[in-house]
C-alpha positions as CSV (number, residue, x, y, z in Angstrom):
1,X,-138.2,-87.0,54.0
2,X,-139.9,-90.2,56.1
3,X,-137.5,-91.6,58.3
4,X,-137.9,-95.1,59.7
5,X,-136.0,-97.2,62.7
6,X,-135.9,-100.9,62.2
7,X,-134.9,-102.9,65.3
8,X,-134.1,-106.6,64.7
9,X,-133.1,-108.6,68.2
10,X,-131.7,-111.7,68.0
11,X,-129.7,-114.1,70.6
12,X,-126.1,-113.3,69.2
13,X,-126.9,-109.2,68.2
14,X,-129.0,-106.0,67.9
15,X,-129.2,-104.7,64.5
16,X,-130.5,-101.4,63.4
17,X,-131.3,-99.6,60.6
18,X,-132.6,-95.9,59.9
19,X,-134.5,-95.8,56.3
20,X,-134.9,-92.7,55.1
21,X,-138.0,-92.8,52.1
22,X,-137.4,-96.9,52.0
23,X,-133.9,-96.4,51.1
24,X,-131.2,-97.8,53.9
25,X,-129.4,-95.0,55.0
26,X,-127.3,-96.4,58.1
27,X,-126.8,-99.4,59.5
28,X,-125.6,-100.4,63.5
29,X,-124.7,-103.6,64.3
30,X,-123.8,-104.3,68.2
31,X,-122.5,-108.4,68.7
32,X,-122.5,-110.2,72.0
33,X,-119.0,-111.2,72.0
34,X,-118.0,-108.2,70.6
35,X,-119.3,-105.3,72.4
36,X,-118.2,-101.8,71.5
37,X,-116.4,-99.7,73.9
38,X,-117.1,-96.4,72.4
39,X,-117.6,-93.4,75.1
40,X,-117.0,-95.6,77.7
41,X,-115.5,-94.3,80.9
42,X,-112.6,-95.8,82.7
43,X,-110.3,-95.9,85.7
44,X,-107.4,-96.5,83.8
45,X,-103.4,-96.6,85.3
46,X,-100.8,-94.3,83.3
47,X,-98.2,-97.4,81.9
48,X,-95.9,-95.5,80.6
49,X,-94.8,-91.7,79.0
50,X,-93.3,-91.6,75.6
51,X,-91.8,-87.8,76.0
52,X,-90.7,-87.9,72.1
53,X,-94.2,-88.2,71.1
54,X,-96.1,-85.8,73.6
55,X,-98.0,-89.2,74.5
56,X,-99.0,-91.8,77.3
57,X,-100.0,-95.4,77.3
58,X,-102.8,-96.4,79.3
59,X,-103.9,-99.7,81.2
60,X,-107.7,-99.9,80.9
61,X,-107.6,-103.7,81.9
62,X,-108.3,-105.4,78.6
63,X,-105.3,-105.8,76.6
64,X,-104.1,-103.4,74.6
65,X,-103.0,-100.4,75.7
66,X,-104.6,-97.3,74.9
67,X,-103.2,-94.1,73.4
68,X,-103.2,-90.7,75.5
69,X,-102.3,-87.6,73.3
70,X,-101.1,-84.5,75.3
71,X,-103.9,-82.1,74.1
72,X,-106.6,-85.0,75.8
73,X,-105.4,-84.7,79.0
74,X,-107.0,-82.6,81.1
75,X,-104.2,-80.4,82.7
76,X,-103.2,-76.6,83.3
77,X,-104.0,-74.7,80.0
78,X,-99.8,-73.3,79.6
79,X,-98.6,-76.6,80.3
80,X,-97.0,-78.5,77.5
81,X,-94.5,-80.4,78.8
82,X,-96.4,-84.3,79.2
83,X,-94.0,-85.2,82.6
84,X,-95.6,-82.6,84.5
85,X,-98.8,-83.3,83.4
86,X,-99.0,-86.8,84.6
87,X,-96.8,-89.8,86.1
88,X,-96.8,-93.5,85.5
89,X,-98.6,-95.7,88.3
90,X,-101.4,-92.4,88.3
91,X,-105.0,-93.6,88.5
92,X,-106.9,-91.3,85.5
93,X,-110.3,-91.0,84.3
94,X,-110.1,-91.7,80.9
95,X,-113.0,-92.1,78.0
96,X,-112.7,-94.0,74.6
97,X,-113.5,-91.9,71.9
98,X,-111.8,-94.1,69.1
99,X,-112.2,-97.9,69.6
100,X,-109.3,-100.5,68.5
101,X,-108.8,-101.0,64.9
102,X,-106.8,-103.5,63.6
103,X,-103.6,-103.6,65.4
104,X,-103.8,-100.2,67.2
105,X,-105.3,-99.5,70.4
106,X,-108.2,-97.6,71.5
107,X,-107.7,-93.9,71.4
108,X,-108.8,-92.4,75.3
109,X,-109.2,-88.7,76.6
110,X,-109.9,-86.8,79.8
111,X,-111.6,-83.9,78.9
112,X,-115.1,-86.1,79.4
113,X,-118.3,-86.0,77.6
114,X,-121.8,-87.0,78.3
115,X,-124.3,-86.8,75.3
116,X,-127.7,-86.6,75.9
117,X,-130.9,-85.8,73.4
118,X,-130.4,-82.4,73.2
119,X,-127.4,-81.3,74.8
120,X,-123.7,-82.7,75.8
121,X,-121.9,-81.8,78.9
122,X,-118.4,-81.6,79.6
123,X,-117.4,-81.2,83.2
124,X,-114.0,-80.4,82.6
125,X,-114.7,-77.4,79.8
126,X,-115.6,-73.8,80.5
127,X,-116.7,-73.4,76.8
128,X,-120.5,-73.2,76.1
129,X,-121.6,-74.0,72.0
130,X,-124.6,-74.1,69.5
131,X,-125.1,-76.4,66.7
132,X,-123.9,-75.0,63.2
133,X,-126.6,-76.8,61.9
134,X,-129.6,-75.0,63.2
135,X,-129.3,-71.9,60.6
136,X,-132.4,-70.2,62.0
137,X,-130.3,-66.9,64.2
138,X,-133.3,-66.1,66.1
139,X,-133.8,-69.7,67.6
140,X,-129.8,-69.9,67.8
141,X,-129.8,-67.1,69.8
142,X,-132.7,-67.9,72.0
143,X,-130.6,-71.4,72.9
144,X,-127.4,-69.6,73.2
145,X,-129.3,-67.4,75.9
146,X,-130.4,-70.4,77.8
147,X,-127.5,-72.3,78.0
148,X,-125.5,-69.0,79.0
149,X,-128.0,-68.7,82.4
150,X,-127.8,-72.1,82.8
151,X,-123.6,-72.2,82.6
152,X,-124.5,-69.7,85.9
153,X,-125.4,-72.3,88.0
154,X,-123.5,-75.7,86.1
155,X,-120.2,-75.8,86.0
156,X,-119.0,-77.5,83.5
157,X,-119.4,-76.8,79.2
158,X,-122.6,-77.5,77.2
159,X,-123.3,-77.8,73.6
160,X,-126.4,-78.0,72.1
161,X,-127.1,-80.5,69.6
162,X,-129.4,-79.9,66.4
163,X,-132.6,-82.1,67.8
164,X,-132.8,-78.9,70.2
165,X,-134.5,-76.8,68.0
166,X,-137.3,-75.8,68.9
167,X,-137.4,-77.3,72.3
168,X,-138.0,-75.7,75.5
169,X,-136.3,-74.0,78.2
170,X,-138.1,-76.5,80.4
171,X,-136.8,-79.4,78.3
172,X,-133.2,-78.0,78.2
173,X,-133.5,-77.6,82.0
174,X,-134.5,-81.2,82.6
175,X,-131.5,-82.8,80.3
176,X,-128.6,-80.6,81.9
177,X,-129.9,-82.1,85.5
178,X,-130.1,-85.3,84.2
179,X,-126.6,-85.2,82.2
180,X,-125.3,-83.5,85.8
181,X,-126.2,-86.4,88.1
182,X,-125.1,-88.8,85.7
183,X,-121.7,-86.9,86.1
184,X,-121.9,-87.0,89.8
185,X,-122.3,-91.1,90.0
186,X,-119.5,-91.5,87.8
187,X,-117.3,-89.4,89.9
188,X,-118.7,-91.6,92.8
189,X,-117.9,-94.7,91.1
190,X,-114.4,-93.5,90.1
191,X,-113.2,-92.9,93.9
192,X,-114.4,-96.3,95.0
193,X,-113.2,-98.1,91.7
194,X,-110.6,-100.5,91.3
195,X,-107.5,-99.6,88.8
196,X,-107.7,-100.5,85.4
197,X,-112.1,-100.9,85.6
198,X,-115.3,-99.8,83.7
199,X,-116.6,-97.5,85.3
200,X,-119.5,-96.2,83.1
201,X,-120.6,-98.0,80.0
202,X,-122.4,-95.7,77.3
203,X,-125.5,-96.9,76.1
204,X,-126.0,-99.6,73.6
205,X,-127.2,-99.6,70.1
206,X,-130.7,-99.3,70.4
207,X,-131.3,-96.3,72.9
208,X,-128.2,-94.7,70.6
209,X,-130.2,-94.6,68.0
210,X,-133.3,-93.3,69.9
211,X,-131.2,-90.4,71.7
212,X,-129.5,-89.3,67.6
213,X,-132.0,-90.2,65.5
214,X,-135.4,-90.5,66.5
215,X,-136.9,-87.0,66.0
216,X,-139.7,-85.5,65.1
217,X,-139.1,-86.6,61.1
218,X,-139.3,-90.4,62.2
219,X,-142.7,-92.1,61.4
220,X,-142.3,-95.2,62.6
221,X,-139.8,-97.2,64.9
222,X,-141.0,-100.9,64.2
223,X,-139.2,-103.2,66.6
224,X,-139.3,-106.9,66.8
225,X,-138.7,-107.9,70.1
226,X,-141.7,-107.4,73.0
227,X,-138.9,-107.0,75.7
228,X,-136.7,-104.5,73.7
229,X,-140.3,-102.9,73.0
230,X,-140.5,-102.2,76.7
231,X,-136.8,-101.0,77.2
232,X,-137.5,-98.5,74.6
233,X,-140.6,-97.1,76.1
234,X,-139.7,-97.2,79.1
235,X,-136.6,-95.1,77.7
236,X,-138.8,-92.3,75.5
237,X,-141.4,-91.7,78.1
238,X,-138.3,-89.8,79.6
239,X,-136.4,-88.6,77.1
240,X,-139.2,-87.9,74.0
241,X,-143.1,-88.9,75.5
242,X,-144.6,-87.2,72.7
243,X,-143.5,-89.7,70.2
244,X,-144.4,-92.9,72.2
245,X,-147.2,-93.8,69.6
246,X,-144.4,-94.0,66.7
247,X,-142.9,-97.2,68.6
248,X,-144.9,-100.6,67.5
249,X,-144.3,-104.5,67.6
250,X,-142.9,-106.2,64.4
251,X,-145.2,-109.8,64.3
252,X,-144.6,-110.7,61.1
253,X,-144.3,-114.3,60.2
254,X,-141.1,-113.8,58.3
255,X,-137.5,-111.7,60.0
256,X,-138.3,-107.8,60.1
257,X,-134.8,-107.2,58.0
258,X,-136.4,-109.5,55.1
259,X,-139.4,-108.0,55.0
260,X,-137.8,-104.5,54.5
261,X,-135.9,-105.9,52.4
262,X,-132.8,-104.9,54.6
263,X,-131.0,-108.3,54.5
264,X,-130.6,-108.6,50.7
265,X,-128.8,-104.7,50.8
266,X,-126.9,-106.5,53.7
267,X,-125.6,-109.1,51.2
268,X,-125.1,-106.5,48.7
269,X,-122.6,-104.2,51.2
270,X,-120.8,-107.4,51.0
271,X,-119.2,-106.3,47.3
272,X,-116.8,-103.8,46.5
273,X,-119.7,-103.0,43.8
274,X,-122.2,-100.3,44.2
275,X,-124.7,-100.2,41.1
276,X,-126.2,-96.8,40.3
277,X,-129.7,-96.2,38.9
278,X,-128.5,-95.1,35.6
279,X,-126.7,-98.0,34.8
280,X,-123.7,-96.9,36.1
281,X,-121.6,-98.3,39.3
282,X,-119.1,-97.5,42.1
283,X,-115.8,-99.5,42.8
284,X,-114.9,-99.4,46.5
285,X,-111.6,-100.2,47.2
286,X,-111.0,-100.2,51.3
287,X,-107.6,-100.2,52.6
288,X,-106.2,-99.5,56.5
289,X,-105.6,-96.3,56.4
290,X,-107.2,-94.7,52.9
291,X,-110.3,-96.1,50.6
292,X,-110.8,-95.2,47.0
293,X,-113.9,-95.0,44.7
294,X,-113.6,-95.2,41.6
295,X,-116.7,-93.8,39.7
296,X,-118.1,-96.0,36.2
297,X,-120.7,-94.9,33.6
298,X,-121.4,-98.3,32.9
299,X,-123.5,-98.7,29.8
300,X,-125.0,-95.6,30.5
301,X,-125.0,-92.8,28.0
302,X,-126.7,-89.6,27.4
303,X,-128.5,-88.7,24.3
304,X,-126.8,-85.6,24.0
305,X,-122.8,-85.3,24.6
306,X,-120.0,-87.3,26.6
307,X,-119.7,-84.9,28.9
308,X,-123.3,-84.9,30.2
309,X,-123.0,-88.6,30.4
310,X,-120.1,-88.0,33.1
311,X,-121.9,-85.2,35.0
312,X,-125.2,-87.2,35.4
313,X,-122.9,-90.2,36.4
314,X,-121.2,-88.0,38.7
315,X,-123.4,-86.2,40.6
316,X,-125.7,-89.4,41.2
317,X,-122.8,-91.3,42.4
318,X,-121.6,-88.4,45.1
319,X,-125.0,-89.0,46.4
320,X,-124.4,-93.2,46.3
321,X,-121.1,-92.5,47.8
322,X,-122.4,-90.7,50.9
323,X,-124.6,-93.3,51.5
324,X,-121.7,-96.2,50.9
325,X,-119.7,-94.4,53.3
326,X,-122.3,-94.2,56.5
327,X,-123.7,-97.9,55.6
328,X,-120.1,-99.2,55.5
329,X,-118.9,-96.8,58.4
330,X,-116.0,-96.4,56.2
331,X,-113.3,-93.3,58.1
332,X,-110.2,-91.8,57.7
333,X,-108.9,-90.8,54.0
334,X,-110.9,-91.1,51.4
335,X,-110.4,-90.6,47.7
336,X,-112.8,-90.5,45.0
337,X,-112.1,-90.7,41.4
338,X,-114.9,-89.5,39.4
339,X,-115.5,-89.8,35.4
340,X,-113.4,-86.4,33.8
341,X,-115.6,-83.3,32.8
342,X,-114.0,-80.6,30.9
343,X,-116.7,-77.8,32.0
344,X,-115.4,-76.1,35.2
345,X,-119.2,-75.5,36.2
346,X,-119.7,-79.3,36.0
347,X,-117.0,-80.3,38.8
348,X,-118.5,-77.4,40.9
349,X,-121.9,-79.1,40.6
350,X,-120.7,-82.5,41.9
351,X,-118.5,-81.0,44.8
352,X,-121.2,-78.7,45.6
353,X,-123.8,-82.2,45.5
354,X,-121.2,-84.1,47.6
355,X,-120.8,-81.6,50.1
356,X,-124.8,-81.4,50.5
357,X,-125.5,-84.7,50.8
358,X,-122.7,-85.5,53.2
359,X,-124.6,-82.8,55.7
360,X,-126.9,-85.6,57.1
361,X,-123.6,-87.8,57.8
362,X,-123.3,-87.6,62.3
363,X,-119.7,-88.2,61.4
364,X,-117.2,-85.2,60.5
365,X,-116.3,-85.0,57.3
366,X,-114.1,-82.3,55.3
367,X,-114.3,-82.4,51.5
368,X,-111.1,-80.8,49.4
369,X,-112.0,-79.1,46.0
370,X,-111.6,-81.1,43.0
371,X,-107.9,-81.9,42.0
372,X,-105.9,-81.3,38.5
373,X,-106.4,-84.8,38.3
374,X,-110.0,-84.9,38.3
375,X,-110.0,-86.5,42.2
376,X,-111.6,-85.8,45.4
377,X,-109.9,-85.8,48.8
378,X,-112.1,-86.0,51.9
379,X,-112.0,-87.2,55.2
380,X,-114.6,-89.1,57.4
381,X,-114.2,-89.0,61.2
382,X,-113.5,-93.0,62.0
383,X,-114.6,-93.6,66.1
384,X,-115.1,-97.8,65.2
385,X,-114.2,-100.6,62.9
386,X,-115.6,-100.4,59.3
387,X,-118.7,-102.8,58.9
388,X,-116.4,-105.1,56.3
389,X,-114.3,-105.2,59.5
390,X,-116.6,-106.3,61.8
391,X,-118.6,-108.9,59.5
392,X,-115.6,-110.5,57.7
393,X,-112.5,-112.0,57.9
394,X,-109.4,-111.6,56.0
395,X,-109.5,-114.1,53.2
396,X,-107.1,-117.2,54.1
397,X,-106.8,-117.6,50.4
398,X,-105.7,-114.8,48.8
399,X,-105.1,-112.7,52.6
400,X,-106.5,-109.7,51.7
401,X,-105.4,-109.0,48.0
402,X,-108.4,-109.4,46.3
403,X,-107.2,-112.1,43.7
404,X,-105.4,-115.5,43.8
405,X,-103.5,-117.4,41.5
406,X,-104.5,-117.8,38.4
407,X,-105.4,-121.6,36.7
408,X,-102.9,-121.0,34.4
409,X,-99.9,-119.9,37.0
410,X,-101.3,-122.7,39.2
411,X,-100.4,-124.9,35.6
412,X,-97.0,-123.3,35.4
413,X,-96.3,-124.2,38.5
414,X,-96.8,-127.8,38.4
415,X,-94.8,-128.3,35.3
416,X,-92.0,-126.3,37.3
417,X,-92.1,-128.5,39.9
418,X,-92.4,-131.7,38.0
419,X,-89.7,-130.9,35.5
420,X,-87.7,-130.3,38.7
421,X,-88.6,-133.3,40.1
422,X,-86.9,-134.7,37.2
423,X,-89.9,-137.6,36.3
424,X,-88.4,-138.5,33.0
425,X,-86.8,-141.4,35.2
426,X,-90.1,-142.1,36.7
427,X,-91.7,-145.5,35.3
428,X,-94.5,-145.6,37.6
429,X,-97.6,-143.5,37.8
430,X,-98.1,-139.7,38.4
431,X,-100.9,-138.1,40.2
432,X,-101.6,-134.4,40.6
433,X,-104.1,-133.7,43.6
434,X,-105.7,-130.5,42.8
435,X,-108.6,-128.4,44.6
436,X,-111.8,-128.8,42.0
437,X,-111.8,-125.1,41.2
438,X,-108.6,-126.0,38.6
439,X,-109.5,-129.9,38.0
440,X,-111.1,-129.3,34.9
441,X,-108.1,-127.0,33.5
442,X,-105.8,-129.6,34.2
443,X,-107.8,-132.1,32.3
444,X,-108.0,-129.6,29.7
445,X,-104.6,-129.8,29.0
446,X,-103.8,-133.2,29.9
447,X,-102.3,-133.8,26.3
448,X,-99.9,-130.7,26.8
449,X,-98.6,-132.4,29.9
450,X,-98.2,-135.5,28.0
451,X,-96.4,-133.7,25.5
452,X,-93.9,-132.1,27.6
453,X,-93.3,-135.3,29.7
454,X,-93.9,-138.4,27.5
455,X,-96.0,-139.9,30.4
456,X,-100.1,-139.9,31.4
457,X,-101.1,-138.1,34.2
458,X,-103.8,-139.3,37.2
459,X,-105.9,-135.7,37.5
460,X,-108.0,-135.8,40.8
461,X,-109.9,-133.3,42.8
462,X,-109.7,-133.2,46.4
463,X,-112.2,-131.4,48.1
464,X,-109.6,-130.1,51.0
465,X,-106.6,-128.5,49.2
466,X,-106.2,-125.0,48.8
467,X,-106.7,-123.7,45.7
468,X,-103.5,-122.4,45.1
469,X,-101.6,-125.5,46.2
470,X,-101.1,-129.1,44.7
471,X,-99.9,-132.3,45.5
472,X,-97.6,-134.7,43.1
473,X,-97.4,-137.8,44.0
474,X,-95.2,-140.9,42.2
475,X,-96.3,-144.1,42.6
């Protein structure tokens, strides 16, 4: 598969996308005045315990508290009781690992990690790990022996991420000294910290993206900004030199997402509608805590039976919905109601085609077999806001529902209010301010209004009324 990184800079944000065969397959967006706090580290102060729910509140000095669960804090391993294991006022090192969403704080730990290219150390674990998704046992093992020699002299856990295959012993060497003195400054900076501080700010979007995803299956990283250009060289000639030649200027005339045609799938992430390629679509429904996907045929159909209609349908959409679910970031519980198949092998296929495609997904995800019902539970690991959360705002209109008034319950309405109003001892004129959205139902039924209250109406649009509301005004 040909992977490509598109960097766009611009004054207010960084965007970046990762292409895989000229197809978007994720999608970062870091904004000025909203920077992520994701793996940061901080000297936070202990607020307060809540002994009922095993829990502490923590003062990183930005607003909202942030949530400490018993099993993040770093403590004597038969110690469960959350009083012993820390005291308000205390000073702790403490690391995001879920940011705010919504109305609830960031989620914090002490058991720190630092993620590098190839490996992520944990100073406060004795454990030592492999990627499950380098399959190959030889080179598994060959890693697992390295690490295990270097655990001799580091103290501390290591895992090995899957962009370690294949790499050497020297390479391995280099990241765990680099990951280790990165440790030792941010233990440095902790003892001469203020409370409540920053005290080691993960990096941003762009070198992110270099240290997960640009491997030896990424062509091209095309980058349209000459001083980003030189941060990001600067940053592989340490981490991957080889692939230095893969990073070139963007000087096109026109913006580097409209050339790649980025921008316009932008826009299109903007709809709870995902079209298919057979003709067939995906409803995204996106709620706090659960999102559902409903699953169409459209006016797709097979030329031999209803049910291969649904399994073609079907199994293309598991793969749409993988891809909707990293483009969108979309986390937590997620339920997917695809078309009904009768054959047993048929719903195998499309979990077994879900679960596949969801493998290239960094997030964790768990997929439930198919229900009596025909559904699909799953979950997707959720560490920031959604993109719909981050680029929109709640509707003042219809607040998040989806739909508004009707023009006919808008008409209702009216007539309530003006039968109310009791304008059969009105002599003068009547006029109805309405936003221009429902003007011309109103003046379609301007007879029925005289009708029911032997009088003319004065129907006028004004540009700065809701839709849903109205003024009625006797002169």
């Amino acid at each position: 598969m040909k992977k490509e990184i598109i960097v766009n800079r611009s004054l207010e944000e960084t965007k970046v996308a990762v292409l895989e065969d000229g197809k978007l397959f994720d999608l970062f967006i870091e904004r000025r005045e909203s920077e992520k706090i994701l793996n940061n580290i901080y000297k936070g102060k202990v607020q307060n315990i809540v002994p009922a729910l095993n829990s502490a509140f923590v003062d990183l000095g930005f607003g909202k508290s942030a949530y400490l669960g018993i099993d993040d804090i770093v403590a004597q391993k038969n110690e469960r009781n959350i009083e012993n294991m820390i005291q308000p006022g205390q000073d702790v090192m403490v690391q995001v690992y879920k940011e705010p969403i919504s109305t609830k704080g960031p989620k914090i730990t002490m058991d720190i990690s630092l993620p590098g290219r190839l490996l992520v150390y944990m100073p406060f674990s004795n454990n030592i790990g492999v990627s499950k998704n380098i399959e190959d046992r030889e080179e598994y093992d060959r890693l697992k022996g390295i690490i295990s020699e270097i655990k001799k002299e580091v103290p501390g856990g290591i895992i090995v991420r899957t962009e370690a295959e294949d790499a050497t012993e020297e390479e391995i060497k280099r990241e765990i000294k680099y990951l280790t003195r990165i440790w030792a400054s941010i233990v440095s900076r902790f003892d001469n910290a203020k409370p409540m501080s920053l005290i080691h700010k993960d990096l941003g979007v762009v070198f992110q993206t270099v240290r997960d995803y640009f491997t030896e299956d990424v062509i091209l990283m095309h980058i349209d900004s000459p001083k980003e250009l030189r941060d990001v060289t600067e940053f592989v000639k340490i981490t991957t030199p080889e692939f230095l030649d893969r990073i070139v200027l963007y000087e096109g005339k026109q913006s580097i997402f409209k050339a790649y045609g980025i921008d316009e799938e932008i826009k299109r992430l903007r709809s709870n509608r995902a079209r298919l390629k057979s003709g067939g679509y995906l409803i995204i429904q996106e709620a706090e805590s659960l999102c559902a996907i409903d699953v169409n045929s459209g006016k797709f159909t097979s030329k031999t039976s209803q049910e291969d209609t649904a399994a073609y349908t079907n199994i293309e959409a598991a793969e749409e919905v993988a891809r909707q679910l990293r483009l969108r970031n979309i986390g937590g519980i997620i339920v997917i109601d695809f078309i009904d198949m009768r054959k047993a092998s048929n719903r195998q296929k499309v979990l077994e085609k879900l679960r596949e495609v969801t493998r290239g997904d960094k997030a964790k995800i768990k997929i439930w077999p198919i229900t009596r019902l025909g559904l699909i539970e799953m979950t997707r690991e959720r560490k920031r806001e959604s993109l719909f959360s981050l680029m929109g705002d709640v509707c003042p209109v219809c607040r998040g529902l989806g739909l508004v008034l009707s023009k006919e319950s808008i008409f209702i309405n009216v007539c309530d209010d003006v039968e109310q109003m009791g304008i059969d001892m009105h002599h003068g004129k009547v006029k109805i301010k309405l936003n221009p959205d429902v003007v011309e139902y109103f003046n379609e039924r301007k007879s029925r209004l005289k009708e029911l209250f032997k009088m003319d109406f004065d129907i006028q649009s004004v540009a700065d009324i809701d839709r849903e509301d109205y003024q009625i005004i006797f002169e």
